[in-house]
ZAVO-932172 format. One line per 2 residues: for each residue x, y, z of C-alpha. Coordinates in steps of 0.2 Angstrom, whole numbers. Layout:
<rs>
X/Y/Z  ...
</rs>
This chain:
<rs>
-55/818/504  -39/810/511
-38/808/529  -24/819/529
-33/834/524  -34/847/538
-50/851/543  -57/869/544
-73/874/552  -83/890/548
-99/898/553  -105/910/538
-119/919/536  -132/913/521
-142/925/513  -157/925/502
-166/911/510  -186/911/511
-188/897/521  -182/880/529
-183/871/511  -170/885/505
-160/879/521  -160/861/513
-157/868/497  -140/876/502
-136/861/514  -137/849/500
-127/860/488  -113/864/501
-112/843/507  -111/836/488
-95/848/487  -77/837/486
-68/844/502  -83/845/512
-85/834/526  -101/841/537
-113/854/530  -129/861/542
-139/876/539  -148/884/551
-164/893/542  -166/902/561
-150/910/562  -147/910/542
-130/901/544  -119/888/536
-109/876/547  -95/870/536
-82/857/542  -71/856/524
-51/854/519  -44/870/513
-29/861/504  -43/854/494
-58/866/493  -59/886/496
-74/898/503  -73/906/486
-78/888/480  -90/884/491
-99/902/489  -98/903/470
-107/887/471  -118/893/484
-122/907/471  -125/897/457
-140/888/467  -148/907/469
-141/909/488  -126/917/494
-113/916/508  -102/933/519
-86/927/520  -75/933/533
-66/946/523  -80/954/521
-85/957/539  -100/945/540
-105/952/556  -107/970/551
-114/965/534  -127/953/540
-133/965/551  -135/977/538
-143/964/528  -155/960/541
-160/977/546  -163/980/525
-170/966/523  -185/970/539
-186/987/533  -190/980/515
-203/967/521  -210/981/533
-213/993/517  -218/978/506
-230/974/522  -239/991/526
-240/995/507  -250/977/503
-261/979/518  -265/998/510
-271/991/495  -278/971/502
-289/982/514  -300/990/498
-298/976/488  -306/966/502
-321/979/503  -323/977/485
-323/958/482  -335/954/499
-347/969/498  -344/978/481
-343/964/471  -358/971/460
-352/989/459  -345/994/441
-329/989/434  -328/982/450
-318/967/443  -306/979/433
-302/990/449  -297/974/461
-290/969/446  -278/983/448
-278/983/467  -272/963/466
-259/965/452  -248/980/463
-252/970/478  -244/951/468
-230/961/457  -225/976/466
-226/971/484  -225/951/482
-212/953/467  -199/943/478
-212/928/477  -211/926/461
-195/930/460  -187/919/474
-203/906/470  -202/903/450
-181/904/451  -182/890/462
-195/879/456  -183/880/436
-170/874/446  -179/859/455
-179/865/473  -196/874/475
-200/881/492  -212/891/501
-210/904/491  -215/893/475
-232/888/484  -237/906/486
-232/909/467  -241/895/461
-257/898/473  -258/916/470
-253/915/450  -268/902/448
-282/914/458  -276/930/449
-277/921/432  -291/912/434
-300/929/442  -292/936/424
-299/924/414  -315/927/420
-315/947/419  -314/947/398
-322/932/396  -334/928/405
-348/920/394  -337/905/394
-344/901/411  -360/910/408
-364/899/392  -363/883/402
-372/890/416  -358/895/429
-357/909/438  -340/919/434
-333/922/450  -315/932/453
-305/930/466  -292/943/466
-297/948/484  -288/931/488
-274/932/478  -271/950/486
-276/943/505  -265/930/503
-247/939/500  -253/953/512
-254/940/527  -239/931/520
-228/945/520  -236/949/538
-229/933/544  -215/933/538
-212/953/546  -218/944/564
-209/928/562  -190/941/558
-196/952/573  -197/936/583
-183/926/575  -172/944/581
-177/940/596  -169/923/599
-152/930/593  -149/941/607
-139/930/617  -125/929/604
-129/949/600  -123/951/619
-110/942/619  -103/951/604
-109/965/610  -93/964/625
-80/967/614  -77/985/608
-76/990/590  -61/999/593
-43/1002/604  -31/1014/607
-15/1007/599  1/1015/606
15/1015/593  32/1028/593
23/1034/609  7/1042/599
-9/1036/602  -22/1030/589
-39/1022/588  -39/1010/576
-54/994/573  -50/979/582
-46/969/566  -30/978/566
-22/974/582  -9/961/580
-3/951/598  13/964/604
3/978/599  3/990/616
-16/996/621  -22/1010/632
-37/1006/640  -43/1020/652
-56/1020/668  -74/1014/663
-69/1006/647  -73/989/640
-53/979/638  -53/977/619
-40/960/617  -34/948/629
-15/955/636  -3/957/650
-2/974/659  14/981/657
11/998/664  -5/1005/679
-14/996/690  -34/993/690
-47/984/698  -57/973/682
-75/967/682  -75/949/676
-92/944/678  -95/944/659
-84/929/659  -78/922/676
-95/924/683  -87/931/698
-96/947/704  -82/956/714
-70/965/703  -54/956/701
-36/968/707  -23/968/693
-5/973/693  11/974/682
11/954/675  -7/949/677
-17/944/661  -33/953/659
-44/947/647  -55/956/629
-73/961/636  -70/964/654
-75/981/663  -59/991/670
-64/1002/683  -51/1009/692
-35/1016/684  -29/1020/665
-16/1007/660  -8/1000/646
-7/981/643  2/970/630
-9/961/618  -5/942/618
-22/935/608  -34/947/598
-51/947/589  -54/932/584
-41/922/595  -47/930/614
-55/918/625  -71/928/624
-70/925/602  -69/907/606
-83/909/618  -94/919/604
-88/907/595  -92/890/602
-110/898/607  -113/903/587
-109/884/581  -119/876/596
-133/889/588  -132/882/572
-131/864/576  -144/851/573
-151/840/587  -152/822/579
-173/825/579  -171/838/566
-165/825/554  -181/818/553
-188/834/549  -175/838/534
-181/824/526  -200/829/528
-194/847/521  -185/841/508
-199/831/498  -212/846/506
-217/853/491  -216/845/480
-232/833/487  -239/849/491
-238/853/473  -244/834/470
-259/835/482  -265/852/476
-266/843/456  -274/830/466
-287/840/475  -291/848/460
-293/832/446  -306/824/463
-317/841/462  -318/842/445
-320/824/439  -334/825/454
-343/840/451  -340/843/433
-338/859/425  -352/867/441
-337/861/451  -322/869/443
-324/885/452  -322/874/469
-307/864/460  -297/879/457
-301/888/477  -299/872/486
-282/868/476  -277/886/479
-282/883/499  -269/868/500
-254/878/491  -257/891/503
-260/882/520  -244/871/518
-230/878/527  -213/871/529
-208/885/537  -215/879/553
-206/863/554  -191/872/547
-192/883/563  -198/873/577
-180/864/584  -168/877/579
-177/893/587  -178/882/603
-162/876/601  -156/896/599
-165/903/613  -159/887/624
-141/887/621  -140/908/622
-152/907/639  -135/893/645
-124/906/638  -130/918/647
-130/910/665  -111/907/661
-117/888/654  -108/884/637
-116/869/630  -107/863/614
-119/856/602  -139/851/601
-132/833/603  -126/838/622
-143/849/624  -154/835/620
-143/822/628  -143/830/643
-161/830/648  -160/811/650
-146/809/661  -153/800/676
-136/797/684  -122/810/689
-102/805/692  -93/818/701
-75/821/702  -71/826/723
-57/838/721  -60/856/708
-81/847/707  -87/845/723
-71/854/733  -64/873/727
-50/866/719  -36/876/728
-31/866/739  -16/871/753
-7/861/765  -10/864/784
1/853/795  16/842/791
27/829/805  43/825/798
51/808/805  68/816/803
75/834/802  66/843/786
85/845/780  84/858/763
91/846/752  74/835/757
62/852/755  70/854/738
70/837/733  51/838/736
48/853/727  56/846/711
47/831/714  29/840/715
34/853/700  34/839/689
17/830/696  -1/833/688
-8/830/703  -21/843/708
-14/844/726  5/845/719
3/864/718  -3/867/735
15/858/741  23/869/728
16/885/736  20/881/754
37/874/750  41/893/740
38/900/756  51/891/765
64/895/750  64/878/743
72/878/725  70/866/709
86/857/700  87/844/686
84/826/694  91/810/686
75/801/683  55/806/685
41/793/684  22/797/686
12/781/695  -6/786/691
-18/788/705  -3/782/717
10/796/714  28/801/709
45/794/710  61/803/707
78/798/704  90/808/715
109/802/712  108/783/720
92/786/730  76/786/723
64/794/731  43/794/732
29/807/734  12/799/736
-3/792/745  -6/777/756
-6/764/742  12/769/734
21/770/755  13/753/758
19/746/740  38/752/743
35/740/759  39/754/770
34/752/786  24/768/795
30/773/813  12/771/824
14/788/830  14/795/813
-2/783/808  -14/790/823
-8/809/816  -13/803/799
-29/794/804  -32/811/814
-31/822/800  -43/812/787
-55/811/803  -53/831/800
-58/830/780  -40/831/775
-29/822/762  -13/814/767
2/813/756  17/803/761
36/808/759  49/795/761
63/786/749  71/771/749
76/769/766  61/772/775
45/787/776  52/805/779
36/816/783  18/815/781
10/830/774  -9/836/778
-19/845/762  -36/852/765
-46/859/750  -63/866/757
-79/858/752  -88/876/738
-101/884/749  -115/880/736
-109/858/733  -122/853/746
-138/864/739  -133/859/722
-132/839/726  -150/841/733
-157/852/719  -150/836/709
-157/824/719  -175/834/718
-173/831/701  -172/814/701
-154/812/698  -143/799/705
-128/806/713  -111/798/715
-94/804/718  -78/797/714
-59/802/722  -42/796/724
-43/799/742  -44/787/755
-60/780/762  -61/791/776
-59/809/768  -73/799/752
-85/796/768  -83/813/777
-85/824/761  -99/811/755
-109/816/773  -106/834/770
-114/835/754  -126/822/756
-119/810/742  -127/793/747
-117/784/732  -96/786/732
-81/775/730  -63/780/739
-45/778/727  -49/776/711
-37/774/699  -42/785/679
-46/769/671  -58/761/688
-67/778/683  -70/775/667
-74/757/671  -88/763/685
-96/774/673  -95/758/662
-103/748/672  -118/759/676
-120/763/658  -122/744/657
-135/746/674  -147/755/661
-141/772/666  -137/787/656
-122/795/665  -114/812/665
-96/815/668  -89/829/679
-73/835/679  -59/845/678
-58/837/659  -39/835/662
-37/821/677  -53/815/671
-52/812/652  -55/793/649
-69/793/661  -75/811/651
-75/801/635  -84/787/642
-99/797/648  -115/799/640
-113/819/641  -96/826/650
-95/841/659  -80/851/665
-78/862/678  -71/880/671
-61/894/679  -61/908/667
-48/904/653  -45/888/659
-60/881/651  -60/867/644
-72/869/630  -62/857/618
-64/841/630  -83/842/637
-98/844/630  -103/856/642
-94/868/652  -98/876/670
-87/892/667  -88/899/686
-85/880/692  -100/883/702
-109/867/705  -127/876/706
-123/879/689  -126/861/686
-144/858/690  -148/873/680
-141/865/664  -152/852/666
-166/864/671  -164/874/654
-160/857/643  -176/849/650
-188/864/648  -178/865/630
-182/847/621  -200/849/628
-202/865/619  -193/859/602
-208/843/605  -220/856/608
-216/867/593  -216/849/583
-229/843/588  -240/859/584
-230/859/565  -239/842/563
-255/843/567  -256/861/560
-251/854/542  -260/835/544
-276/843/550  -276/860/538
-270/851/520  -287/840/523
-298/852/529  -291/867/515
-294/851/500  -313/851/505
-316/834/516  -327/842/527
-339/850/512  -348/833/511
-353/831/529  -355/851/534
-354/861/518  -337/869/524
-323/875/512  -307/885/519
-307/902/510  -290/903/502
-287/919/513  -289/911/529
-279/899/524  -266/913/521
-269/920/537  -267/899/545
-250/897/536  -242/914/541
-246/914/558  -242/896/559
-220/898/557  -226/915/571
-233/905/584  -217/891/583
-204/905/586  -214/914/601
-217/896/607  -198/896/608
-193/913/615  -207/908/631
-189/900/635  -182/914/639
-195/916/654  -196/901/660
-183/896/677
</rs>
């Protein structure tokens, strides 16, 4: 693939898979494919996660290749989310008929084999009873299981074939001909009570574990669930309801009282008051007018009015949002990789072991033994489940990742969720972080007379800055009338301040640093002031040009209501706190004693940011970032995890691996509250996997019949391995609980 090669990146839905060795299976197939650059499946949400260059490689492509390996992919003209509902909901109702109708017959066929088994043509009935349960109800086994094992990728489904074809003909065998075991002595057992048993509790897992699985989708269902299926497009003054895959941006929309807003627009006629809490987080409704930009999935409540689509379906900020929270779903924490490559060689030792198990009891016992050979082999296929280890990072990664979503937390990837739980240090940027980020000037002294050709120099000066404080100049200078024109020259200083070229003067906008740099000397009178108001919490910006200082201007930006709980709930946690700002020392130390930030450094340049985060990073530490992702970007990249600060649709989702939408600091501790309780539950979940599958293949082969005389039925080993994938996925949802 040639670096110049755009890359796309898709979430599809992948259908037909039985279990996480299906999920390597399509992986593998998708990745070998020229064009494609990343490939992750997630057997938990049944998706692909495909990064590949269109100019070189098409979804047709991919899926026709997908096909040819027995899967398939929903593309997006198709309507994947409709359809893989659909599919989901056929394929519950199938497994919940294929479910109740085993059980039916399993129930009888248990009676028959463990209390009847003398009755006559007992052996031809449960002959009967375990061939509709294997063929009719647990078709797809053999199906699915045979298909895959021709092909070279067997998976769960092939262990249950392969066990459950070896008890029924075996149990065969012995029905019509039973004086070949009777001539040498043997006792002709049948085991179609097993072979029945055995699909009847596989197909009850696998019912549980999609009833649970369902469950850890809700977070994404929700978040879909905002945007309406439908508007009421206005065109040639006539009103029509067409789907939402229609619209196009300039398409004019009704939206009357109560309704959910179906795109993201500008009103252009009516007024309303809009719930935003589904993506601001702000709980009081936000009052729109004629101009203002409401956005898809928000509640109006007020008025009927008609807005201008500017971005629809699958471009609104709550699409991205659906979006960003679906890939972060399907990604793959750097722990699953061990576990792909366990699930990728899976069964095939199963298979291995199983033969094994069978040549050590019946070189051992000889033919008296052969009945044991062919249940304990029967045991191992059956208790071996790679479903479990499949299932047990991405459910928790699902449930964590939706339960963020859901307490307006967007956390980009499982990288970021794991990382996260092992950051002992946090770096936080003053103003927008720990400060609300609208900051508004309150006093001013000019050292001559604020002339207009000086207010609108100034206001051309801060147009141009990208200083978080330029705007609240901007705002108090439009109120005195102040008005922009073209300057000769512009220059940005970073983390000093602007000069502008105004005919033969230049003039200077900045703080303490830039005034003393120009050698311009600062009246004492004006110092004290200064010194007064950063005493008082407030930043000072200094005005002058060439000849000498002009005005001193005082900005405060208030300290959020919630920054001083939040540092402590950090601090509980045992996280180091520090804050870094431009600001002087003086407005570092007061904001630092407000929020009880022990660790802080006064004017710092973008790169001394980066270099402090350096230089604990070198200390041993693991360091989050938080920031405005903007001002703060080298220092973002350099961070072990980054974190912005959101407001609504200015979030920065592109630039930090996780992203506070509301801009509420409390949101902060909570992050680490859910990726802590989140990587001990994927550790859990592994952990049980394990010692389910290196404790049950021993015990199933026989290795305690020496010592105690115990063998593992086959059918409770059935009932082990389906409720073993079960017990992952509730393990997960617990997450959902848990504060």
């Amino acid at each position: 693939m040639k670096k110049a090669d755009t890359l796309v990146t898709k979430v599809i839905p992948v259908l037909d898979m039985s279990c996480a060795v299906c999920a390597g299976n399509v992986e593998q197939t998708v990745r070998s494919l020229t064009g494609v650059q990343s490939a992750a499946v997630n057997f938990a949400t049944n998706t692909l996660t495909v990064s590949f260059a269109p100019d070189t490689i098409s979804l047709p492509e991919i899926r026709q290749t997908v096909r040819n390996a027995g899967y398939d992919l929903i593309l997006e003209e198709e309507n994947p989310e409709i359809r893989q509902e659909e599919y989901s909901r056929q394929r519950y109702q199938a497994l919940k008929r294929n479910t109740i109708g085993a059980w039916i017959l399993a129930i009888p066929l248990l009676f028959l084999g463990m209390v009847f088994m003398h009755a006559p043509y007992a052996n031809q009935i449960m002959l009967v009873l375990a061939a509709l349960i294997l063929f009719l109800f647990g078709r797809n086994f053999y199906i699915q299981g045979f298909r895959n094992a021709f092909r070279g990728h067997p998976n769960m489904d092939t262990l249950v074939a392969v066990s459950t074809s070896i008890a029924f003909l075996f149990s065969l065998f012995n029905t019509f001909y039973p004086q070949f075991w009777l001539d040498r002595g043997v006792e002709p057992h049948v085991y179609y009570e097993a072979a029945g048993i055995i699909i009847a509790f596989v197909l009850l897992g696998k019912l549980l574990e999609e009833k649970a699985r369902q469950g850890t989708t809700s977070a994404i269902q929700g978040l879909m669930g905002l945007q309406p299926k439908t508007a009421r497009r206005i065109r040639e003054g006539k009103e029509k309801e067409v789907p939402i895959r229609e619209l196009q941006a300039g398409d004019l929309i009704q939206v009357r009282p109560g309704e959910r807003i179906p795109v993201d627009g500008i009103l252009t006629e009516g007024t309303s008051a809009v719930d935003e809490s589904m993506i601001s987080g702000e709980s009081l409704p936000v009052e729109k007018i004629r101009g203002d930009k409401v956005l898809a999935g928000t509640i109006n409540q007020k008025g009927a009015f008609t807005l201008s689509a500017t971005s629809v379906w699958k471009e609104t900020v709550l699409a991205h949002i659906v979006d960003m929270v679906q890939q972060a779903q399907g990604s793959k924490a750097p722990v699953q990789r061990i576990v792909d490559r366990i699930s990728g060689v899976f069964v095939p030792v199963i298979l291995v072991l199983a033969l094994v198990t069978f040549l050590c009891w019946w070189l051992i016992g000889g033919e008296n033994y052969l009945p044991y050979a062919f249940l304990t082999a029967v045991s191992v296929l059956v208790i071996a489940c790679p479903c479990a280890l499949g299932l047990a990072t991405p459910t928790a990664i699902m449930v964590g990742i939706g339960k963020a979503a859901d307490h307006h937390i967007l956390i980009k990837d499982a990288f970021a969720l794991e990382n996260l739980c092992q950051v002992d240090t946090i770096v936080l940027d003053k103003t927008g972080t720990l400060t609300e980020g609208t900051p508004a000037v309150t006093d001013s002294c000019w050292q001559t007379d604020p002339h207009v050709c000086y207010l609108d120099i100034l206001y051309t000066a801060e147009l141009r800055s990208e200083h978080p404080l330029a705007s609240a100049i901007t705002r108090w200078l439009e109120d005195s009338g102040a008005t922009a024109f073209e300057p000769a020259g512009f220059e940005s200083i970073p983390g000093q301040g602007i000069r502008m070229q105004v005919g033969e003067i230049t003039y200077w906008v900045g703080n303490l640093a830039l005034a003393q740099e120009t050698w311009i000397g600062i009246p004492e009178d004006l110092r004290k002031k200064a010194k007064k108001w950063e005493s008082e919490c407030k930043s000072v910006v200094y005005y002058g040009d060439t000849n000498g200082l002009l005005a001193i201007i005082a900005i405060t930006d208030h300290i959020k209501r919630t920054t001083p709980a939040a540092v402590r709930t950090l601090q509980k946690q045992g996280i180091e706190v520090h804050m870094l700002t431009g600001d002087n020392a003086q407005v570092a130390a007061t904001v630092a004693g407000q929020t009880g930030i022990t660790h802080y450094q006064a004017q710092v340049l973008p790169q001394e940011k980066e270099n402090y985060i350096m230089a604990l990073q070198a200390a041993g530490k693991t360091v989050a970032m938080v920031g405005d992702g903007i001002n703060d970007s080298q220092a973002l990249a350099r961070a072990d995890v980054s974190i912005a600060m959101g407001k609504g649709t200015d979030i920065a989702m592109d630039v930090a691996m996780v992203t506070l939408i509301t801009s509420d600091l409390s949101l902060l501790p909570q992050a680490i509250r859910i990726s802590r309780s989140t990587v001990k539950l994927i550790r859990q979940n592994l952990f049980w996997a394990f010692i389910y599958n290196l404790i049950g293949i021993p015990v199933a082969a026989g290795i305690l019949y020496p010592s105690f005389g115990i063998l593992l039925n086959p059918m409770l080993a059935s009932a082990a391995m389906a409720f073993s994938s079960v017990s992952v996925v509730l393990n997960s949802l617990r997450l959902k609980w848990i504060s």
